[in-house]
C-alpha positions as CSV (number, residue, x, y, z in Angstrom):
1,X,205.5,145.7,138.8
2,X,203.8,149.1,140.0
3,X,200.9,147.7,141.5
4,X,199.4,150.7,142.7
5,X,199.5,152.1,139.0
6,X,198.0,149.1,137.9
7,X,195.1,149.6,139.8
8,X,194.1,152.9,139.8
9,X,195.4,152.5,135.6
10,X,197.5,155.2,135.0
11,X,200.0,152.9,133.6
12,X,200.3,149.9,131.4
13,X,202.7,147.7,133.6
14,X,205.4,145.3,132.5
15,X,207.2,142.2,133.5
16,X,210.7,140.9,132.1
17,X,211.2,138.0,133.9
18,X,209.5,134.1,134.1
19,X,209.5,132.0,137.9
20,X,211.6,128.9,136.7
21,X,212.8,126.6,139.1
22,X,213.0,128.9,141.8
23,X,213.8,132.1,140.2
24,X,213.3,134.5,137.9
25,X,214.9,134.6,134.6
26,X,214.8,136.1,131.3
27,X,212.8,134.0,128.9
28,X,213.3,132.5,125.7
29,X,212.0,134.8,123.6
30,X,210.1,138.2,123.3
31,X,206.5,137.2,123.1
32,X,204.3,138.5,125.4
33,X,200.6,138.1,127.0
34,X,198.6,141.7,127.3
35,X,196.1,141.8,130.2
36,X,193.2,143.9,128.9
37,X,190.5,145.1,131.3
38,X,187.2,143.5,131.1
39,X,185.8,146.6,132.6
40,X,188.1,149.9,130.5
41,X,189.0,147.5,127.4
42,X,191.8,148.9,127.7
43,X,195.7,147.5,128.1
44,X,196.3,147.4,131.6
45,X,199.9,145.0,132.0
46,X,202.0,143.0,129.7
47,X,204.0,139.8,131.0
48,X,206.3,137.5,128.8
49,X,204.3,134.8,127.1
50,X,206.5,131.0,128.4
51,X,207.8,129.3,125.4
52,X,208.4,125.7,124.5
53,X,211.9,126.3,125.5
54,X,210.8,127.9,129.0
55,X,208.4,124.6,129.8
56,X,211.5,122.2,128.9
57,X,213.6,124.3,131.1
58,X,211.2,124.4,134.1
59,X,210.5,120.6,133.7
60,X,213.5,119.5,133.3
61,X,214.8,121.8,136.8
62,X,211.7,119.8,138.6
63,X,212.8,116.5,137.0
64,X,216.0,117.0,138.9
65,X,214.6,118.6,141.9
66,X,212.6,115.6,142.6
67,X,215.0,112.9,141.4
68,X,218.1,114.4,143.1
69,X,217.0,117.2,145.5
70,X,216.1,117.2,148.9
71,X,212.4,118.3,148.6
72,X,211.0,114.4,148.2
73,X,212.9,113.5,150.8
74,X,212.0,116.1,153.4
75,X,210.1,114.9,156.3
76,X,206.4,115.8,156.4
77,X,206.4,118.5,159.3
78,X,209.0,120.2,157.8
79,X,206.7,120.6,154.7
80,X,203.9,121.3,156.7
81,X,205.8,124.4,158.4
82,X,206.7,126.2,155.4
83,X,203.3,125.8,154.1
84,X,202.4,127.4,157.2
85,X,204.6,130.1,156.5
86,X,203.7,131.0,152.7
87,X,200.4,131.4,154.3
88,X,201.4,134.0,156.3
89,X,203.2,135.7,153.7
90,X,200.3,135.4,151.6
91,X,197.5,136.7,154.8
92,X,199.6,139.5,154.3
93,X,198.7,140.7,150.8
94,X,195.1,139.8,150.4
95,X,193.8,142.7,149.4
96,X,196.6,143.6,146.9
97,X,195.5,140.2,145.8
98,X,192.0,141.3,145.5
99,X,192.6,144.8,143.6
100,X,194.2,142.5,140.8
101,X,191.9,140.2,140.5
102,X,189.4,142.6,139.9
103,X,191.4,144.8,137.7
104,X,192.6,141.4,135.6
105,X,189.7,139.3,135.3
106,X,186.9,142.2,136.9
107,X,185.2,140.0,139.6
108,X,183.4,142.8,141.7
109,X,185.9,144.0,144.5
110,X,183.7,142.8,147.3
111,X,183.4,138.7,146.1
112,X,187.5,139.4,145.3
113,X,188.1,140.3,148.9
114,X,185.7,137.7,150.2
115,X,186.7,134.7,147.9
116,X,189.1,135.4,145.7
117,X,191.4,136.1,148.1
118,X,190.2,135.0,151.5
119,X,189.6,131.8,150.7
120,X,193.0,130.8,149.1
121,X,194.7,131.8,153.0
122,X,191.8,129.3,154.4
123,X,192.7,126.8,152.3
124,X,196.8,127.0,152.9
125,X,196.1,126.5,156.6
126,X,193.4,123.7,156.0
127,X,195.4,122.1,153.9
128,X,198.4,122.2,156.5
129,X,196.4,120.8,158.9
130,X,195.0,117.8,157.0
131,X,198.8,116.9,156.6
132,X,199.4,116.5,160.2
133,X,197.0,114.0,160.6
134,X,197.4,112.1,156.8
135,X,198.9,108.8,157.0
136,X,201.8,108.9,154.7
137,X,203.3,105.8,156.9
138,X,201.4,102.6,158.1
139,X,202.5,99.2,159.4
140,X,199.4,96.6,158.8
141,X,199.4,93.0,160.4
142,X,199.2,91.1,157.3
143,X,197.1,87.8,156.0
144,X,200.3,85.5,155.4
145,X,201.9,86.3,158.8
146,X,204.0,89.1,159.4
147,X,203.9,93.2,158.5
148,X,203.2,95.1,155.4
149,X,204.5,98.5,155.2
150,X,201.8,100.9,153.3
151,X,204.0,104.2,152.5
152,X,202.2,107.2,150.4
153,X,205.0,108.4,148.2
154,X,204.8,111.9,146.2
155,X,204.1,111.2,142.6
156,X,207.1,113.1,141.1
157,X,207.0,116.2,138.8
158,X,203.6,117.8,138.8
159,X,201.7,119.7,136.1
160,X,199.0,121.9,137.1
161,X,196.7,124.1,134.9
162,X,194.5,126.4,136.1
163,X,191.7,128.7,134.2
164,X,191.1,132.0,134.8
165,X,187.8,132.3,136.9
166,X,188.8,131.7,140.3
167,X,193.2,132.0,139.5
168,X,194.3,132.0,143.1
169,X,192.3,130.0,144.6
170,X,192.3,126.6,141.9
171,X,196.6,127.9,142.0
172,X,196.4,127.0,146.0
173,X,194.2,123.9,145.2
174,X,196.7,122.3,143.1
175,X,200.1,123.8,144.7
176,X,199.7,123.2,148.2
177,X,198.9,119.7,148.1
178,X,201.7,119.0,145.6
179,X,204.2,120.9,148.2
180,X,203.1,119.2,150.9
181,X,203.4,115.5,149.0
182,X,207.1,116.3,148.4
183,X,206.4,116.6,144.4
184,X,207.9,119.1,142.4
185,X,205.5,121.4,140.4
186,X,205.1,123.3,136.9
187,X,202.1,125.4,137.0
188,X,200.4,127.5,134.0
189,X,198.3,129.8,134.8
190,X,195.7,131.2,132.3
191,X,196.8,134.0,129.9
192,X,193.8,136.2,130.7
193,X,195.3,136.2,134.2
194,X,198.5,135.9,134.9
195,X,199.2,138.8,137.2
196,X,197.6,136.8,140.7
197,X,200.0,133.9,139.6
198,X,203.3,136.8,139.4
199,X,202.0,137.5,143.2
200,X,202.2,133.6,144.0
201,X,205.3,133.7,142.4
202,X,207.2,136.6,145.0
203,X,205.7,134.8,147.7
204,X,207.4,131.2,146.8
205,X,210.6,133.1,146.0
206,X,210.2,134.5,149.2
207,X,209.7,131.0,151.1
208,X,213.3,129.4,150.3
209,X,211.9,126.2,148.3
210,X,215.0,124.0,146.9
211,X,215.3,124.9,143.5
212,X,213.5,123.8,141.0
213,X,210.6,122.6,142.9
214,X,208.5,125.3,141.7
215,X,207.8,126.8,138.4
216,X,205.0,129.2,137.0
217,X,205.0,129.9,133.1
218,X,202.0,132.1,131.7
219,X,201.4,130.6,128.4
220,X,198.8,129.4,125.6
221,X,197.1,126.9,125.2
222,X,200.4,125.5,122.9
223,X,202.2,125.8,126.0
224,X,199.7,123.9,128.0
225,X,199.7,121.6,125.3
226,X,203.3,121.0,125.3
227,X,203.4,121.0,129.4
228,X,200.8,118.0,129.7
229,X,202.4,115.9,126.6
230,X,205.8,116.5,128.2
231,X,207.8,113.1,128.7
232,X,208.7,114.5,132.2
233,X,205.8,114.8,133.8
234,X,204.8,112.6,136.2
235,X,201.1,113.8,136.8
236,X,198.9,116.4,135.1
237,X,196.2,118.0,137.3
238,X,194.0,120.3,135.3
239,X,190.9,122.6,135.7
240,X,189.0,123.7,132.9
241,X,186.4,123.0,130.1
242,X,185.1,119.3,129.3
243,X,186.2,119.5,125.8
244,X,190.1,120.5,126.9
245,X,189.5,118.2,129.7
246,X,188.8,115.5,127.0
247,X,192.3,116.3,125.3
248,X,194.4,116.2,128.5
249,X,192.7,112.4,129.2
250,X,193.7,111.3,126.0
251,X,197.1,112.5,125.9
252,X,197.7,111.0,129.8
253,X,196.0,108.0,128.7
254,X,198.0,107.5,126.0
255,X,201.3,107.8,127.9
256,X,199.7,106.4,131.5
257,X,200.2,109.2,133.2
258,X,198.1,109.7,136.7
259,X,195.6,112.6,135.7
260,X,193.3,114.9,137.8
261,X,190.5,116.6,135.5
262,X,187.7,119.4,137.4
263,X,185.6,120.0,134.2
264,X,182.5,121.9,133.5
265,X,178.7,121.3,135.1
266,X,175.5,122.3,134.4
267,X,174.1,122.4,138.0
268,X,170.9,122.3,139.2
269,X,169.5,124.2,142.5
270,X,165.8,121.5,143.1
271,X,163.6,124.1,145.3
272,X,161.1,121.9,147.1
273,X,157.6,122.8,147.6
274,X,158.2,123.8,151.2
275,X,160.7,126.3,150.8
276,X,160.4,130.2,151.7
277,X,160.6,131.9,148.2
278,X,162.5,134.7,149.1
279,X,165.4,132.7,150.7
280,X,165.7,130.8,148.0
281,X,166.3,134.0,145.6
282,X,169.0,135.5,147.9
283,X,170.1,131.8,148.0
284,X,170.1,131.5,143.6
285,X,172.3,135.2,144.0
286,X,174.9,133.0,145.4
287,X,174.1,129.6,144.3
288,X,173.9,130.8,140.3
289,X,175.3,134.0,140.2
290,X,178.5,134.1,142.0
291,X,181.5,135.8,140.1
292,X,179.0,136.8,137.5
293,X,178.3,133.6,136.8
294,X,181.5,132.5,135.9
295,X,182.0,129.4,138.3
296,X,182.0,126.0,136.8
297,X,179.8,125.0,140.3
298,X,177.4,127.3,139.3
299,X,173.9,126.5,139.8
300,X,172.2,128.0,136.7
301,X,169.4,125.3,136.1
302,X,166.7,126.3,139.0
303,X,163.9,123.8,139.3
304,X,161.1,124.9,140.8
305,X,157.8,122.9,141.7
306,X,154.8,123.4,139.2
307,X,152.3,124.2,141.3
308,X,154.2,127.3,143.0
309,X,156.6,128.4,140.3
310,X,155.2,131.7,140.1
311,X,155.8,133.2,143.4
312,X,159.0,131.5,143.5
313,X,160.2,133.3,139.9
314,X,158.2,136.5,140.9
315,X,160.8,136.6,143.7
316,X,164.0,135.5,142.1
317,X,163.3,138.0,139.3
318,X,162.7,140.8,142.0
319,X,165.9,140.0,143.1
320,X,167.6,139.9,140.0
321,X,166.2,143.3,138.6
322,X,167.7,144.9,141.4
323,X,171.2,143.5,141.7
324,X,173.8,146.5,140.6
325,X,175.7,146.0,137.4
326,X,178.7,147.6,136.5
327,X,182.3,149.1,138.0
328,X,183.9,145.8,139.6
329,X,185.9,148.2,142.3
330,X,182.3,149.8,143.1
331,X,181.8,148.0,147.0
332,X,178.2,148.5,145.7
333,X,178.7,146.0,142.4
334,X,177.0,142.1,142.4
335,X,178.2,141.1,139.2
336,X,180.9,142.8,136.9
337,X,182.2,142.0,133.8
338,X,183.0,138.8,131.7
339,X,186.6,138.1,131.5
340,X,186.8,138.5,127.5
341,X,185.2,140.2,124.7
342,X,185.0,136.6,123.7
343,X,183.0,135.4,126.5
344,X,180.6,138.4,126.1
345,X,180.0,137.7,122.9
346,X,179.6,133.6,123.5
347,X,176.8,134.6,126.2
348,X,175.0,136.4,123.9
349,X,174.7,133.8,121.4
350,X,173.2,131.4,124.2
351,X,170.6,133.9,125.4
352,X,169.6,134.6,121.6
353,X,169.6,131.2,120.8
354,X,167.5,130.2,124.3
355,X,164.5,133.1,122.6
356,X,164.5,131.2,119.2
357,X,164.0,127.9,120.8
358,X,161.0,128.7,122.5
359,X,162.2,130.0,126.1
360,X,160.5,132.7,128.0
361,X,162.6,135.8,128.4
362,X,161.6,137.0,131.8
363,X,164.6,139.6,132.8
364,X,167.9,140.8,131.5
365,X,168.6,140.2,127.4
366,X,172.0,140.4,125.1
367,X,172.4,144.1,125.1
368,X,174.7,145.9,127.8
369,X,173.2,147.0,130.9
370,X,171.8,150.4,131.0
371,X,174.5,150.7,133.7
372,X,177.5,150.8,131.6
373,X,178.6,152.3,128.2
374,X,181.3,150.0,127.5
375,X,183.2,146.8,129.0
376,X,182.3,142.8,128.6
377,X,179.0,143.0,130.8
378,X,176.0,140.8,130.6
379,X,172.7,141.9,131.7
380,X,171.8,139.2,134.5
381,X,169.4,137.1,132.9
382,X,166.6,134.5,133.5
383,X,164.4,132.5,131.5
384,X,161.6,130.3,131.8
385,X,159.7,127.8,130.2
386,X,162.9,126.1,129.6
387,X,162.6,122.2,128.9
388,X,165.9,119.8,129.3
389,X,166.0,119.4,125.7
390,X,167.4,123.2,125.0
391,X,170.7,124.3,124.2
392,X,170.4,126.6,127.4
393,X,169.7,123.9,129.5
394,X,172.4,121.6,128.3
395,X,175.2,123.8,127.5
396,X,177.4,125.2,130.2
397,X,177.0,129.1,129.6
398,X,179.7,130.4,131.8
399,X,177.7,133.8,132.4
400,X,174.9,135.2,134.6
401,X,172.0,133.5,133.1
402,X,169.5,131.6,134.8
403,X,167.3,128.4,133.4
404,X,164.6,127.8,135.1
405,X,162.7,124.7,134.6
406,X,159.3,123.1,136.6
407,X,158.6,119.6,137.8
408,X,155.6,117.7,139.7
409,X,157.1,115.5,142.2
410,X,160.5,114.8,143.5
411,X,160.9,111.8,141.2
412,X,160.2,114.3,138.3
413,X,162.8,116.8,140.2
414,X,166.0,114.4,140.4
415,X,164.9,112.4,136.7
416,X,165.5,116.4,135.3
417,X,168.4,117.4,137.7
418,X,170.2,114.3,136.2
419,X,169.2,114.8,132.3
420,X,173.1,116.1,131.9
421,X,175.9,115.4,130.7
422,X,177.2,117.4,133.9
423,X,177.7,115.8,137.5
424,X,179.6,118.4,139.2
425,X,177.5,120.3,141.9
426,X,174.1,121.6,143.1
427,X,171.8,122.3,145.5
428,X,168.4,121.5,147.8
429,X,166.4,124.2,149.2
430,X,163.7,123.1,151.8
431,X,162.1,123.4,155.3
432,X,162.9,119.8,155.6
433,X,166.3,118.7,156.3
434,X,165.8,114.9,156.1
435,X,163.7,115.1,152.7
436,X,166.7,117.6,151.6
437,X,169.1,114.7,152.1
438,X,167.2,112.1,150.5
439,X,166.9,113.8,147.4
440,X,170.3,115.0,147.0
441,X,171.8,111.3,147.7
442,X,169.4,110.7,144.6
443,X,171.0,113.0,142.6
444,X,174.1,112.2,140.8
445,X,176.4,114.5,141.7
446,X,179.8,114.8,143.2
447,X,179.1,117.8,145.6
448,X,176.0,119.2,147.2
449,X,174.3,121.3,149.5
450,X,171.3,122.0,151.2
451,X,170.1,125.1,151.4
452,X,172.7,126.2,150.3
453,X,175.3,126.3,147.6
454,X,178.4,123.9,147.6
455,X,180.6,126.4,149.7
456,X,184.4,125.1,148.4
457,X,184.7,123.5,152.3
458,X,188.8,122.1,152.2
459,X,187.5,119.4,154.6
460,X,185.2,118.4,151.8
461,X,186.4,116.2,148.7
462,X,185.3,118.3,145.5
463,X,184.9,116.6,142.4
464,X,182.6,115.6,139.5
465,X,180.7,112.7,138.0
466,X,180.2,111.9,134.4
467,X,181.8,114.6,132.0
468,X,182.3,116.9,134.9
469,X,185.7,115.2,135.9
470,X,187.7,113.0,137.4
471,X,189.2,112.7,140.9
472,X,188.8,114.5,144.3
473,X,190.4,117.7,145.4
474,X,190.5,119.1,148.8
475,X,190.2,117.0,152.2
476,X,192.5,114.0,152.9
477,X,191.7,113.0,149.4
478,X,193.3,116.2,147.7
479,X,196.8,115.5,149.2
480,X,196.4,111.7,148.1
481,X,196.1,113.3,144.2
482,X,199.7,113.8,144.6
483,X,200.9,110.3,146.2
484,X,201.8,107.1,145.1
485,X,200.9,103.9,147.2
486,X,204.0,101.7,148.1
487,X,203.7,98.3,150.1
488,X,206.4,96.5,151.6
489,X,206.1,93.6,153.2
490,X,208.4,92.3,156.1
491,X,208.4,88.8,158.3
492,X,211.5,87.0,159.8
493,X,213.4,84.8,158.1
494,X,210.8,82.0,157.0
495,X,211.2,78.3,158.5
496,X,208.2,77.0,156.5
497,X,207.0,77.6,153.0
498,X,205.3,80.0,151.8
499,X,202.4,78.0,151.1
500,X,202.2,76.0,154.2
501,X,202.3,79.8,156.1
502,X,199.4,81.0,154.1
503,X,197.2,77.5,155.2
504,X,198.1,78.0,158.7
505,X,198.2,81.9,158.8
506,X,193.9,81.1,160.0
507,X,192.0,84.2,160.9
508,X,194.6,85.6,163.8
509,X,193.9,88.8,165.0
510,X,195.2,91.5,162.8
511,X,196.3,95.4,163.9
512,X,196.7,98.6,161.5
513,X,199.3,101.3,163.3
514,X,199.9,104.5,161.8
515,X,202.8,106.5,162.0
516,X,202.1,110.1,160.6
């Protein structure tokens, strides 16, 4: 691909090929995926569209990768130091990363440089060095007399789905600890973008992995379909909305296969009453608004306390009115485009439907910003006078529209943060540090922050509660997704029974050694 054309869009640019099982090949038929910009509307690439055939292919080269090849069997370290190395290859191409994010999915150029492509680089390097200290190997003093071996074994043949609002970044969530388990991986990226996941691609063919160990197939959502039913796949780990999320569990379930799911949320950011208003509205600019809203830790519910609601919407709205709108490559630009006409249109129906149901339009509204003549762009909105039982409060919108809702007392505050179907993140904004921490244990949530929003640390588990997932990503507990628990257990050659060892095994002293 041109890259440079595809970003200043003087040319629609193509791709022939698919990365299967370590390189790229022609695919199985001549369907293809158009990459429209969110900003233009207009046809900016075209890649082939995976096929059935394609995901049998790629599954079946990372059945046999992992079965037969050497990447299992690889000692950690040696894992580790190629992971070390793809993030250098990749530190290398950030902002090329950046400029097709933006062009492919429109986040504004300056939260594509900062997140979208920063972050991924973090996390490579994070994740390396969790590795070095993770206990793959221990030797435990057992209960009945002698040792038991406890070995973390990769799970086999991963399959990893990502959506498209953050590509890169969920692609490294899911890859690198799979790579660094020893399992072999198929990975689907969304068909709205597909062009990060061709970037990811070069760098892995550039790395030297054994083939078949790695795969990356745009496709549908048949194809992802096809991928997670597959009868060689070992372990799905997928990202997306509740409902799909839903489909995925059933179809794992149904064949016990070990399943990750990082769903949708409804998030609220609870500002206590001794909070600086204007700090909390730069803070709901992040905390609500990041990637135009299109972040599944979103904070878009705001509750504020009753009795000083008004100075603390009079200075989130100030903020709002004067975010700029528009051109994602504009330095100057807070929140672009949505990904789809579809989206756009989706968003609107929420914020027309909030108006009939009562709510209190205070800024923003369905119609394009006066900004912009054309493009998938949402006016950043906010209403109040929103109550817990409204479509807007219960719904995740996916866009830049704020709820905000009013309590009396922190009771009242974590009874309305928790009146969800959602448990994924949030938030606590107050002077008080110690008050902060008691509410947000309260709350029931898998991730939170205080004063400010969940910031996607790789030390930090990430997860949900409730319809917002299930399992842990990042931390220790992110490269455990991809391992299997083995135990062995090891004594001399018995000269009593086994029943008679177990009465007189007592309450000896017992050890835990780990060898990394």
């Amino acid at each position: 691909m041109s890259r440079d054309d595809l970003v200043r869009g003087t040319a629609v640019v193509t791709s022939e090929h698919l990365f299967i099982a370590g390189g790229w090949v022609t695919p199985t038929t001549a369907e293809t995926i158009e990459v429209i910009s969110p900003h233009t509307e207009r046809l900016v690439a075209r890649v082939p569209a995976a096929s059935v055939a394609d995901v049998d292919r790629a599954v079946a080269a990372a059945r046999t990768a992992f079965d037969h090849g050497p990447w299992p069997r690889t000692d950690p370290s040696e894992r580790i130091a190629l992971v070390r190395r793809l993030a250098e290859l990749y530190t290398a191409r950030e902002e090329e990363l950046a400029q097709l994010i933006t062009t492919e999915m429109g986040a504004p150029i300056t939260f594509a440089r900062s997140a979208h492509a920063k972050l991924p680089g973090v996390m490579m390097r994070a994740f390396a060095d969790i590795a070095e200290n993770y206990p793959f190997q221990q030797t435990r003093s057992g209960f009945l007399g002698g040792d038991v071996l406890v070995e973390h074994e990769p799970v086999g043949v991963v399959a990893a789905i990502v959506p498209w609002n953050m590509p890169m970044f969920l692609i490294v969530a899911k890859l690198i600890p799979a790579l660094l388990a020893g399992c072999a991986i198929v990975l689907k990226p969304s068909p709205e973008t597909p062009l990060d996941a061709y970037l990811m691609a070069e760098l892995v063919d550039d790395l030297g992995l054994p083939p078949g160990v790695v795969s990356i197939l745009p496709g549908d959502r048949e194809i992802g379909r096809h991928l997670v039913a597959h009868p060689g796949v070992d372990k799905v780990s997928f990202t997306g909305s509740t409902a799909a999320g839903r489909q995925v569990a059933g179809t794992c379930g149904a064949a016990l296969r070990r399943v990750s799911l990082e769903l949708g949320g409804k998030s609220a950011a609870v500002v206590l009453d001794d909070a600086d208003p204007a700090d909390v509205a730069d803070g709901m600019l992040v905390a609500g608004l990041m990637n135009s809203g299109q972040a599944c830790v979103a904070q878009t519910r705001v509750l504020l306390p009753r009795h000083r609601s008004v100075e603390f919407l009079d200075a989130l709205v100030d903020r709002i009115e004067n975010l700029t709108v528009g051109d994602p490559f504009d330095p100057a630009t807070r929140v672009g485009p949505m990904v789809s006409q579809r989206q756009q249109h989706r968003i609107r129906g929420f914020i027309e439907h909030a108006r009939d149901q009562g709510a209190r339009l205070l800024t923003g509204g369905a119609e394009l910003p006066d900004t912009v003549d054309r493009g998938w762009y949402i006016r950043p909105t906010v209403f109040a006078d929103v109550d817990s039982s409204m479509r807007i409060a219960r719904e995740e919108v996916f866009g830049p529209v704020l709820s905000v809702l009013t309590y009396t007392d922190d009771d009242h505050a974590v009874e309305i943060a928790d009146a969800t179907e959602y448990g994924l993140s949030g938030s606590v904004w107050t002077a008080d540090i110690d008050r902060g921490l008691g509410l947000a244990r309260r709350i029931r949530s898998g991730t939170l922050g205080i004063n400010q929003p969940y910031t996607m640390d790789p030390a930090a588990p990430f997860g949900g509660v409730k319809n917002s997932g299930i399992g842990r990503e990042f931390g220790q507990e992110g490269i455990g997704a991809y391992l299997d628990t083995k135990s062995i257990s090891v004594r001399a050659a018995p000269t009593r029974g086994v029943a008679e060892q177990a009465i007189s095994a007592g309450t000896g002293d017992r050890a835990e050694r780990t060898t990394p």
